[in-house]
C-alpha positions as a Python dict, from the first residue, in 0.01 Angstrom:
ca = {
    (1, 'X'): (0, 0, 0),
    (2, 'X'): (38, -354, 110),
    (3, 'X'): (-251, -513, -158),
    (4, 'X'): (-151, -575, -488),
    (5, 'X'): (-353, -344, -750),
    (6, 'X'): (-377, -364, -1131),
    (7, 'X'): (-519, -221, -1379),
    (8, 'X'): (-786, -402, -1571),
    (9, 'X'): (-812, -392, -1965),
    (10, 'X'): (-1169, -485, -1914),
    (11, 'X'): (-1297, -263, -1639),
    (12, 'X'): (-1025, 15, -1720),
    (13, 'X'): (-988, 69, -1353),
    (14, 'X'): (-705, 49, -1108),
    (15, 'X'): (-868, -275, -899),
    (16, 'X'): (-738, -477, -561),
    (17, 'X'): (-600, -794, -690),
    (18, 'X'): (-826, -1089, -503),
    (19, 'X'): (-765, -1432, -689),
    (20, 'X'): (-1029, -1677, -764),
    (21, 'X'): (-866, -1952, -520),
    (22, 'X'): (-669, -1722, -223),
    (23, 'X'): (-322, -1763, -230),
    (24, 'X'): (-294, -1909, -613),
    (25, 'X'): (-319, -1714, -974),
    (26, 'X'): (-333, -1860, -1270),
    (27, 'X'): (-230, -1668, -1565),
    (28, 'X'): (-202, -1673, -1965),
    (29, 'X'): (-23, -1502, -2198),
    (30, 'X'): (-48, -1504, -2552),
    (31, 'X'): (306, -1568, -2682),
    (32, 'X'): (470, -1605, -3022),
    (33, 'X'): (398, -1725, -3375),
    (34, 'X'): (711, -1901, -3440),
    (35, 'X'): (796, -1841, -3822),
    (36, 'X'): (1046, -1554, -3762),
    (37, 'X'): (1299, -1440, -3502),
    (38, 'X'): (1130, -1234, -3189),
    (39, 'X'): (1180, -899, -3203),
    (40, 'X'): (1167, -613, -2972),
    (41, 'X'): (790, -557, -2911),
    (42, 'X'): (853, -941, -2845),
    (43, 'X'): (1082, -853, -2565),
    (44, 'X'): (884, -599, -2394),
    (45, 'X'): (520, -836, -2378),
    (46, 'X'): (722, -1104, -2217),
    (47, 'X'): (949, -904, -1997),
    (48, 'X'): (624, -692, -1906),
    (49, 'X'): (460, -1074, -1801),
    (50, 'X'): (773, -1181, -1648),
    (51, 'X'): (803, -895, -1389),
    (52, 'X'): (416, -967, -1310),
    (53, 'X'): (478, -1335, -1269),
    (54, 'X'): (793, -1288, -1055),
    (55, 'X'): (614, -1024, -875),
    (56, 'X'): (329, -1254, -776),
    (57, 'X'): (538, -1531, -667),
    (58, 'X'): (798, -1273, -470),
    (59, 'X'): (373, -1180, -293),
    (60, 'X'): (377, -1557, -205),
    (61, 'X'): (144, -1677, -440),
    (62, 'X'): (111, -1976, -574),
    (63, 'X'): (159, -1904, -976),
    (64, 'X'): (45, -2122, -1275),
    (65, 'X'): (190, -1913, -1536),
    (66, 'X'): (107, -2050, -1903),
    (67, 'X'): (227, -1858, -2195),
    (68, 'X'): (180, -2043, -2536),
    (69, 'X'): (325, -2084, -2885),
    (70, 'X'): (96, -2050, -3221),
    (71, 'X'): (258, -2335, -3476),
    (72, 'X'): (-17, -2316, -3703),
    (73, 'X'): (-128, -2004, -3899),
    (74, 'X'): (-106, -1859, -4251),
    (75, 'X'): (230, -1695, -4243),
    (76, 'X'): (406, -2023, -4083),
    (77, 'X'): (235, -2206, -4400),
    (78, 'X'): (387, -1892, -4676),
    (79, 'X'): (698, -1902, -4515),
    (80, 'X'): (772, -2294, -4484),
    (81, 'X'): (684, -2301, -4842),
    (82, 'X'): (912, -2016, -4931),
    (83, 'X'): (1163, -2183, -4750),
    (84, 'X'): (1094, -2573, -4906),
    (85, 'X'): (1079, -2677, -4581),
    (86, 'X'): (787, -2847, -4348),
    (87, 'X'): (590, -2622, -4059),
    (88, 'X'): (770, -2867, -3807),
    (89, 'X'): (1095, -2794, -3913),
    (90, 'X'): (1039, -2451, -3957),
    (91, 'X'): (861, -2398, -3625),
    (92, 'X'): (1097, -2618, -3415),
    (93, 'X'): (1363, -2363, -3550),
    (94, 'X'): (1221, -2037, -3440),
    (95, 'X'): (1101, -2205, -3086),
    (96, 'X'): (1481, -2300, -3016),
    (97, 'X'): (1578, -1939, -3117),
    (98, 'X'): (1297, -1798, -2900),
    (99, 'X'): (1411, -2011, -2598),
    (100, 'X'): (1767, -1890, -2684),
    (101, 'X'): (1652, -1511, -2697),
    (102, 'X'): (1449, -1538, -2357),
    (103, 'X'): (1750, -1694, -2219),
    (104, 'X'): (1965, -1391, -2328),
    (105, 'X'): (1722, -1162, -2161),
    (106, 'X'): (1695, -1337, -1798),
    (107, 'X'): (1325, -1402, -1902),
    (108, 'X'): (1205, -1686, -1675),
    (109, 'X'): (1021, -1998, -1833),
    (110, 'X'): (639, -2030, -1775),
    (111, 'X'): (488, -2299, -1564),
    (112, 'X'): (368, -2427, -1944),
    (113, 'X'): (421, -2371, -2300),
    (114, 'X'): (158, -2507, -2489),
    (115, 'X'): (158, -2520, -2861),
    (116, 'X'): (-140, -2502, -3058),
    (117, 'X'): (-123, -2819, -3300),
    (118, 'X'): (-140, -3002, -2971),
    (119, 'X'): (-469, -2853, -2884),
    (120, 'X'): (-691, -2930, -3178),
    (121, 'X'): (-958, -3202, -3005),
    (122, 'X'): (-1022, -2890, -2767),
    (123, 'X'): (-1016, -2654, -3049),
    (124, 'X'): (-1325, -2878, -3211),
    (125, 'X'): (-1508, -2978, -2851),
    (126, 'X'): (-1564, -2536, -2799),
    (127, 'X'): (-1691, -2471, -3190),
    (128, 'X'): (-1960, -2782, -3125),
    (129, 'X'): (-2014, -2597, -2814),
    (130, 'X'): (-2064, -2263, -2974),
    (131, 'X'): (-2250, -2486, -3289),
    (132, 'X'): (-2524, -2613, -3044),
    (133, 'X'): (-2522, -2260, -2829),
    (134, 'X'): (-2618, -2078, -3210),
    (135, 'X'): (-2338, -1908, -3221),
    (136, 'X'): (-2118, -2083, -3466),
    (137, 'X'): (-2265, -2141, -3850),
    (138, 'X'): (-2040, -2316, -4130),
    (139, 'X'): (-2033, -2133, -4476),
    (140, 'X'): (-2084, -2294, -4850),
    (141, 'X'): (-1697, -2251, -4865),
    (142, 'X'): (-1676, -2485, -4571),
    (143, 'X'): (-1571, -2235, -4301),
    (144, 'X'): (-1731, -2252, -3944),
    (145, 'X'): (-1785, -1858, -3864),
    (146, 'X'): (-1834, -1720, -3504),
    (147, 'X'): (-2172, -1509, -3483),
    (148, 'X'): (-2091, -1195, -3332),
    (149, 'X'): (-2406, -1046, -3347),
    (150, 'X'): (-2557, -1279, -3126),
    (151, 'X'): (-2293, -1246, -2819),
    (152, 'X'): (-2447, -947, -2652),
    (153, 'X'): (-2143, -849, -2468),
    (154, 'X'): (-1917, -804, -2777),
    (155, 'X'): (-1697, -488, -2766),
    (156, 'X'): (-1657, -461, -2375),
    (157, 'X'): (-1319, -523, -2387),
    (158, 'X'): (-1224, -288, -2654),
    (159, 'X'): (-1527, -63, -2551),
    (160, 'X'): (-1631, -13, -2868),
    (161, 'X'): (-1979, -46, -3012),
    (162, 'X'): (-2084, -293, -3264),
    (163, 'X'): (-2171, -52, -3491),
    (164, 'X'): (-1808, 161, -3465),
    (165, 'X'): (-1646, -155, -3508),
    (166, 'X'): (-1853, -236, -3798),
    (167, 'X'): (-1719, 85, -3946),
    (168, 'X'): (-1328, 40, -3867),
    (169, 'X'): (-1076, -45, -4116),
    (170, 'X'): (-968, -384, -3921),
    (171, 'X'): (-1290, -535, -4002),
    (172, 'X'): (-1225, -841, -4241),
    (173, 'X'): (-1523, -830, -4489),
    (174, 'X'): (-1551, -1169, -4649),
    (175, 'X'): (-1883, -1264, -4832),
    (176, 'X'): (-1920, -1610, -4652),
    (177, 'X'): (-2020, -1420, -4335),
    (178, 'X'): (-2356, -1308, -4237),
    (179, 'X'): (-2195, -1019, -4071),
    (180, 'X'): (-1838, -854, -4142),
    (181, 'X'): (-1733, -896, -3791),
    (182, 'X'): (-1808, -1224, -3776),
    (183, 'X'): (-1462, -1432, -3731),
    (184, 'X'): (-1352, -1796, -3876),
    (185, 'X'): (-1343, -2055, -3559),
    (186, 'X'): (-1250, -2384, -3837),
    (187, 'X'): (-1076, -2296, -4199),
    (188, 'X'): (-1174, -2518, -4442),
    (189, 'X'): (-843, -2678, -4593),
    (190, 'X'): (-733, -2586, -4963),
    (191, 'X'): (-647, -2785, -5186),
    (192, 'X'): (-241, -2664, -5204),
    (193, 'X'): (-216, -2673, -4879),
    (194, 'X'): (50, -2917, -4713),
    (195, 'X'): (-113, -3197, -4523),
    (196, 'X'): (40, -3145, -4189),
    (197, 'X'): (-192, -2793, -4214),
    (198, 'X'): (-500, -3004, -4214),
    (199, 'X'): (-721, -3167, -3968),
    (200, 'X'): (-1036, -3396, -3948),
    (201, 'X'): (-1351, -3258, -3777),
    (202, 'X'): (-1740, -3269, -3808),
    (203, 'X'): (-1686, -3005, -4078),
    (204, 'X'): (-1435, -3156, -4310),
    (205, 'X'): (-1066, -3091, -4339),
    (206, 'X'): (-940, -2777, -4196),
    (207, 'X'): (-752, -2609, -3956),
    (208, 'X'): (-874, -2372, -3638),
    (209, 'X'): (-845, -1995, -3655),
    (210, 'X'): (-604, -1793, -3468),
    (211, 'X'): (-816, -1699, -3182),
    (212, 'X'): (-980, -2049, -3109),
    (213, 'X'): (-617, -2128, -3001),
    (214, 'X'): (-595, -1977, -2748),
    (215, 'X'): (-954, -2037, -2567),
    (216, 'X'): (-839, -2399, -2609),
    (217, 'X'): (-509, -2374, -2446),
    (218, 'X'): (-628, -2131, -2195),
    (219, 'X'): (-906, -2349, -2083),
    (220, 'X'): (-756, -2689, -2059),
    (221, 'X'): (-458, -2602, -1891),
    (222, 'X'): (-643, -2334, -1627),
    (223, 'X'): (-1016, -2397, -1653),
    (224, 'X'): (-1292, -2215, -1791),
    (225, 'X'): (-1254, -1933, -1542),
    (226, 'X'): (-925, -1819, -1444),
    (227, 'X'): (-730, -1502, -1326),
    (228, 'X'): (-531, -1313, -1533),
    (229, 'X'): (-480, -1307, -1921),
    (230, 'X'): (-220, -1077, -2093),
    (231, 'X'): (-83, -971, -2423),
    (232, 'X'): (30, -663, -2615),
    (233, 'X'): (-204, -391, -2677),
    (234, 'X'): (-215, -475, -3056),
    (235, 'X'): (-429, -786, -2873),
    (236, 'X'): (-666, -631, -2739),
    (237, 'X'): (-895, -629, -3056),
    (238, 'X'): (-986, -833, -3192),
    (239, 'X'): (-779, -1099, -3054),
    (240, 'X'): (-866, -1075, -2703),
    (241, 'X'): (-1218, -962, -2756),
    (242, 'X'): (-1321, -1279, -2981),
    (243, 'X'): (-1145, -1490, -2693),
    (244, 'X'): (-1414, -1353, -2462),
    (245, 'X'): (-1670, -1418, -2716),
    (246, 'X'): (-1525, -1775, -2804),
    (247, 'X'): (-1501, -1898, -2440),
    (248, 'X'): (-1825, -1728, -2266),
    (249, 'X'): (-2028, -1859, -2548),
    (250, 'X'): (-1920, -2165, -2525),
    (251, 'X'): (-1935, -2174, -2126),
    (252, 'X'): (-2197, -1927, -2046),
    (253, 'X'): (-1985, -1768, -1780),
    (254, 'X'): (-1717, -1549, -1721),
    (255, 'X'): (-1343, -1628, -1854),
    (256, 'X'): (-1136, -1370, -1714),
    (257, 'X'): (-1130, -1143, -1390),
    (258, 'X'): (-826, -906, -1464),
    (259, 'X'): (-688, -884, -1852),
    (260, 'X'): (-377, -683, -1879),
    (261, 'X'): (-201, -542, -2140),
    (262, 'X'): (171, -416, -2251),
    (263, 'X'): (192, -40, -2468),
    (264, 'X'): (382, -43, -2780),
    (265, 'X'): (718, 6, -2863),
    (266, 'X'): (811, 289, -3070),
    (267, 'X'): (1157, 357, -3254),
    (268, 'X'): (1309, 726, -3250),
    (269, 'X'): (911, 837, -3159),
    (270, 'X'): (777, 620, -3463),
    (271, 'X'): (600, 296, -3470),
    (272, 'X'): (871, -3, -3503),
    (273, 'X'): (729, -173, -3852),
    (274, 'X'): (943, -367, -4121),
    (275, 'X'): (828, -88, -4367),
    (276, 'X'): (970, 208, -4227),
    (277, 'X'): (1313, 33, -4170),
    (278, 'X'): (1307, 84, -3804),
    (279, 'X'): (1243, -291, -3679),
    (280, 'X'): (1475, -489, -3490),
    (281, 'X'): (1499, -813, -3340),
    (282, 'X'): (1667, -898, -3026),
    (283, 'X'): (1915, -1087, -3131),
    (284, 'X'): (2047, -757, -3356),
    (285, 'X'): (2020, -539, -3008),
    (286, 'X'): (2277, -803, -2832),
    (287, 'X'): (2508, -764, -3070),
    (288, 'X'): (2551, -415, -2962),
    (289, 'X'): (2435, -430, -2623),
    (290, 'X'): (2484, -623, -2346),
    (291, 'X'): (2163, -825, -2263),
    (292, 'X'): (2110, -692, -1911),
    (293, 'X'): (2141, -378, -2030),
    (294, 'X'): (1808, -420, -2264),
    (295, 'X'): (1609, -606, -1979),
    (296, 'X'): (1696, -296, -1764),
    (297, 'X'): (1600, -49, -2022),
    (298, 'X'): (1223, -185, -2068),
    (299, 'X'): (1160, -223, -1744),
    (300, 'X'): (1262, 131, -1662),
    (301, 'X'): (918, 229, -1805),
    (302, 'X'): (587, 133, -1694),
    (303, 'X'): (458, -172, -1847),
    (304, 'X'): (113, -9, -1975),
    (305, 'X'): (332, 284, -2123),
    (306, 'X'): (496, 366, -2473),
    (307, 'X'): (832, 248, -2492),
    (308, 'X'): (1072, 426, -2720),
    (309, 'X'): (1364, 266, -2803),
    (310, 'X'): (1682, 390, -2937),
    (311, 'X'): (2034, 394, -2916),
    (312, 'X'): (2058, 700, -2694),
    (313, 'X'): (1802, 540, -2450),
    (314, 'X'): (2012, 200, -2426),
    (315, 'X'): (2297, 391, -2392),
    (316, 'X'): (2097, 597, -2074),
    (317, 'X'): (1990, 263, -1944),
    (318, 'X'): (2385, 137, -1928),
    (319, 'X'): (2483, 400, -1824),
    (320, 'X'): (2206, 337, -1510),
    (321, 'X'): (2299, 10, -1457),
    (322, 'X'): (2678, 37, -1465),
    (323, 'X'): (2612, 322, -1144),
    (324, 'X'): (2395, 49, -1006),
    (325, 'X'): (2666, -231, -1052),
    (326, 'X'): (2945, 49, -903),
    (327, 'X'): (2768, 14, -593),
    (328, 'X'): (2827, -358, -566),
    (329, 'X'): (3148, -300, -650),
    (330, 'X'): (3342, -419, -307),
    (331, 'X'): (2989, -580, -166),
    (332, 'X'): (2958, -1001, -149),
    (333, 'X'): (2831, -1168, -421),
    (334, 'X'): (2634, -1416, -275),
    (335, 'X'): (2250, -1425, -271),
    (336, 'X'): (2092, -1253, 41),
    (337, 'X'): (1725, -1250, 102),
    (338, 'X'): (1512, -910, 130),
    (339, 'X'): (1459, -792, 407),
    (340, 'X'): (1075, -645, 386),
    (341, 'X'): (1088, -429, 730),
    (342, 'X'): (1372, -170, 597),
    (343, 'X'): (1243, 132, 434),
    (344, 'X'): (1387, 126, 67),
    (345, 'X'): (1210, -238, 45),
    (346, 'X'): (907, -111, 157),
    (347, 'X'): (866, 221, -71),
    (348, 'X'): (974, -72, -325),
    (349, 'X'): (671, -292, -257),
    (350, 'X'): (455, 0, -260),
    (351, 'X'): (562, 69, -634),
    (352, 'X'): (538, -265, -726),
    (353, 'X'): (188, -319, -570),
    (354, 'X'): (103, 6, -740),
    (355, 'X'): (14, -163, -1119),
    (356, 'X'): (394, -354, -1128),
    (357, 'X'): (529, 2, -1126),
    (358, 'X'): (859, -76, -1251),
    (359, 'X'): (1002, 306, -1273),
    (360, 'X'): (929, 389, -901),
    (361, 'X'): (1069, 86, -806),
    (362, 'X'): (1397, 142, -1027),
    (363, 'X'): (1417, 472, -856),
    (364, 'X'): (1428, 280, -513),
    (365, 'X'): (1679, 87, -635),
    (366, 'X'): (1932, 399, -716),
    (367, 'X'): (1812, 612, -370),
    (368, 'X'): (1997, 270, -239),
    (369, 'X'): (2224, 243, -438),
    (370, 'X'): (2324, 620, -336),
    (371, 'X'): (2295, 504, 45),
    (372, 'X'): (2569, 232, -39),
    (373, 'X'): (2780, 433, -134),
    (374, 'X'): (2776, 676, 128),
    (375, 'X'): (2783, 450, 424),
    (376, 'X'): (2977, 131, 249),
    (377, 'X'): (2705, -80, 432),
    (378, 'X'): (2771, -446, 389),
    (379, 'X'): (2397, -478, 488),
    (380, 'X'): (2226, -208, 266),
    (381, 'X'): (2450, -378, -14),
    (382, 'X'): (2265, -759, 42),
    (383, 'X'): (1996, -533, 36),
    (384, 'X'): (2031, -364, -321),
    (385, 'X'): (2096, -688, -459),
    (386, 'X'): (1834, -895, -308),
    (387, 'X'): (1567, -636, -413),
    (388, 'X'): (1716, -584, -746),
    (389, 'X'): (1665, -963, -780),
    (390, 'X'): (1274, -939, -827),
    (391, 'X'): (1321, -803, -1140),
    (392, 'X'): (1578, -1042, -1259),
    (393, 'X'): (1918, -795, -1275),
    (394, 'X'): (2219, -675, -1057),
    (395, 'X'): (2271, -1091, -1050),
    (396, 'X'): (2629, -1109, -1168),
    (397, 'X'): (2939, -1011, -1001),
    (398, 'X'): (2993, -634, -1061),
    (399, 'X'): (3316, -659, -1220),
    (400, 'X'): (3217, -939, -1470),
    (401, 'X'): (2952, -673, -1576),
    (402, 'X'): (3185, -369, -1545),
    (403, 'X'): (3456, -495, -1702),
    (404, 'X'): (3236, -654, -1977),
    (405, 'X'): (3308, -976, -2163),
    (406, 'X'): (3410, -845, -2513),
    (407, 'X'): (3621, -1011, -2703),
    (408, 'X'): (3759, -696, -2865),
    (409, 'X'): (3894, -597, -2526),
    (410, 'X'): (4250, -673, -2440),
    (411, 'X'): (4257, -739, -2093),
    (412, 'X'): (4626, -826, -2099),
    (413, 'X'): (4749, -513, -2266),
    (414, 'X'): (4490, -339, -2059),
    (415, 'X'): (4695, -457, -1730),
    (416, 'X'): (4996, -430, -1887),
    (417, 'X'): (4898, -33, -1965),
    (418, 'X'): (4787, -29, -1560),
    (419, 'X'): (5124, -165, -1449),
    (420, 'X'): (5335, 105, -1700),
    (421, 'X'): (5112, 374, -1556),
    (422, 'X'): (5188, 271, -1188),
    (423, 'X'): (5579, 266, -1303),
    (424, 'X'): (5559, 622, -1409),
    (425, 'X'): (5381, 728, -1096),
    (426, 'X'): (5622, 596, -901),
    (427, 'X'): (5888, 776, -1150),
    (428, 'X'): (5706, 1140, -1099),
    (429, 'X'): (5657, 1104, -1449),
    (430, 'X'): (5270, 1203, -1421),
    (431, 'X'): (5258, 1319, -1832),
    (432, 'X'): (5329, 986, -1956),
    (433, 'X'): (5089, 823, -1659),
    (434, 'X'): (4840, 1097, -1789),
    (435, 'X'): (4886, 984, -2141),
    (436, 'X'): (4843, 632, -2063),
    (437, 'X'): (4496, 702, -1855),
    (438, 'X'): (4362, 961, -2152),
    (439, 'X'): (4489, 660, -2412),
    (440, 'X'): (4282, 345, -2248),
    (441, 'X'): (3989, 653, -2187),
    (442, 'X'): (4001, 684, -2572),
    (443, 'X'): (3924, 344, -2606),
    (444, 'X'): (3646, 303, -2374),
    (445, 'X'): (3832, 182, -2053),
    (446, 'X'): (3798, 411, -1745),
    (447, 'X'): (4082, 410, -1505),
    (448, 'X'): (3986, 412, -1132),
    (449, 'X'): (4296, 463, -883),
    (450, 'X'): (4192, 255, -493),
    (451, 'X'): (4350, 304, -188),
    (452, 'X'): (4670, 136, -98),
    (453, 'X'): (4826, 193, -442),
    (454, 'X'): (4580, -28, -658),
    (455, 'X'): (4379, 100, -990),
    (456, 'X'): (4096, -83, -1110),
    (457, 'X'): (3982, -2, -1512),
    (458, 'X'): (3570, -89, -1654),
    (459, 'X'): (3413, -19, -1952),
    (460, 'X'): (3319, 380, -2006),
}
């Protein structure tokens, strides 16, 4: 399988990826609405779009990759006036622990990182658009409301009818529409509202709805008619489907060719949700777990899949890596460059071609791993590491991963153990070397004894 497929949201069909221009993609994602810390659904959309958009650049494409930030929506307005603070401050905060988190995780930055208060003249040029197209109407309360009725295609996405959608619980009835689906494009500002949350247009004061945002950002930084657009599956409606609505009605042609979307993450089989007490951020995850160890653990599973996290699984996916990292152990450090004729890397570009499929590939990676340490290949170690390097792990020196950088660990006394331990060898006094070994063991450190006399300790 040399052609890159994926599946596509819209056509829900595995499909040959063929770009609008050959040889360059253009991609959005719909990022984060910076009033909180990210959590780990966060973490799994933008590691799922990260292995895509490294993927696509390891095919030799040419990537615009644009993933953007939402400053401006009701819960950044609650919260800054919970907190007595201004949306800036309050938003500039979260962004710099964002970037800190993605960091953490190995996540690689986008080509562009729009955010949405910088967007608002194209916000207000599509609603005029959609105004003069009859699809946009403004309300007595001094709204401007999207007319979903009258976009024929509404629902493909989502493939649901107008009429089941009608009936759904998501549907936000509101008696300034003409129709409950219909969706705000321009909020008319209130009057308690801070002043940095409000904007001049043809319409009065206000501010643009959530999903305007994006067909404004999308557009202006990769035209009206790009490649790919991802997101979570929570997305998919109604976000995604009024963006289709938004941007064809304003353009009267299509906006995207492939849309792809990340599954949920669940907790201990349960939906991850604030109320339930099962929701974590990422930064609460590193402070248990080594970062690595989480970007290995989500992209064990396919991207379009449930992921269930939990402390059993993370422990699994350390477990994994620290095998992986074993296998490196003795190998060079230094970068090495895949080579694409031997047959682990091609079984791996099959499974990557194959919808980004992350597992197979993973598998690849240990069948390698396995081959390394049979033969002790020099060659088939480059190898391991070069391929592992697509998906952004097996980077570090093994032993700085193996050996672990916590600060509870006493790598003096550790050595000092070692040495005592070698002294009693050498004494034929293997009980007390055996009580030494089973003492660091009980604390987490795993002896290993080398040839020519020399024992290396990692992390259990």
């Amino acid at each position: 399988m040399n052609e890159l497929q994926i599946y596509n949201s819209l056509t829900r069909n595995v499909e040959v990826f063929k770009p609008i221009e050959p040889g360059k993609v253009r991609m959005y994602v719909c990022g984060m609405t910076v009033y909180d810390f990210c959590h780990i659904g966060h973490a799994r959309m933008m590691l799922a779009f990260d292995i895509v958009y490294r993927w696509l650049r390891e095919a030799g494409y040419d990537v615009t990759y644009v993933r953007n930030i939402t400053d401006i929506d009701d819960k950044i307005i609650v919260r800054a006036a919970e907190n007595q603070e201004t949306m800036l401050d309050l938003t500039t905060r979260f962004i710099r622990f964002m970037h800190e988190d993605i960091a953490a995780l190995g996540i690689l930055p986008p080509d562009h990182e729009p955010r949405a208060t910088d967007y608002v003249p194209q916000m207000l040029a599509i609603i005029d658009r959609l105004e003069k197209n009859g699809l946009a109407y403004r309300t007595e309360e001094g709204d401007v409301n999207y007319s979903v009725r009258d976009f024929k295609d509404y629902g493909r996405l989502s493939n649901r009818s107008l009429d089941d959608l009608r009936a759904g619980e998501r549907v936000d009835v509101n008696l300034g529409k003409r129709d409950p689906l219909d969706f705000v494009l321009w909020k008319a500002s209130k009057a308690d509202e801070p002043h940095e949350a409000k904007w001049d247009s043809p319409w009065g004061q206000g501010r643009p709805g959530w999903h305007i945002e994006c067909s404004a950002m999308s557009c202006q930084l990769l035209g009206e008619h790009f490649d790919i657009h991802g997101g979570g599956a929570d997305l998919q409606f109604p976000h995604h489907e009024n963006e289709i609505a938004q941007s064809e009605g304003a353009t009267g042609h299509k906006f995207v060719n492939y849309w792809m979307h990340n599954g949920f993450v669940r907790v201990d089989d349960e939906k991850m949700s604030k109320s339930l007490g099962n929701f974590f951020t990422i930064r609460e995850v590193l402070q248990q777990y080594d970062a690595e160890v989480l970007r290995f653990f989500i992209i064990r599973t396919h991207y379009r899949s449930p992921l269930n996290y939990s402390d059993t699984h993370l422990d699994d996916a350390r477990a994994g890596l620290m095998r992986l990292y074993t296998a490196l152990k003795d190998m060079p450090v230094e970068a090495a460059v895949v080579n694409w004729n031997e047959d682990h890397a091609r079984r791996f570009r099959q499974a990557m071609n194959d919808d980004f499929n992350t597992p197979v590939a993973v598998a690849v990676l240990f069948d390698l791993a396995n081959e390394v340490n049979r033969s002790g290949s020099v060659d088939l170690a480059r190898q391991l590491r070069a391929l592992a390097g697509t998906l952004g792990i097996l980077q570090r020196d093994s032993r700085e991963f193996l050996q672990g950088d916590d600060d509870d660990i006493d790598v003096k006394r550790i050595q000092s153990l070692i040495d005592a331990r070698t002294a009693a060898k050498g004494a034929k006094n293997f009980a007390e070397a055996d009580r030494i070994r089973n003492e660091l063991l009980s604390e987490g450190i795993v002896l290993e004894d080398r040839p020519g006399g020399v024992t290396e300790w990692r992390r259990a």
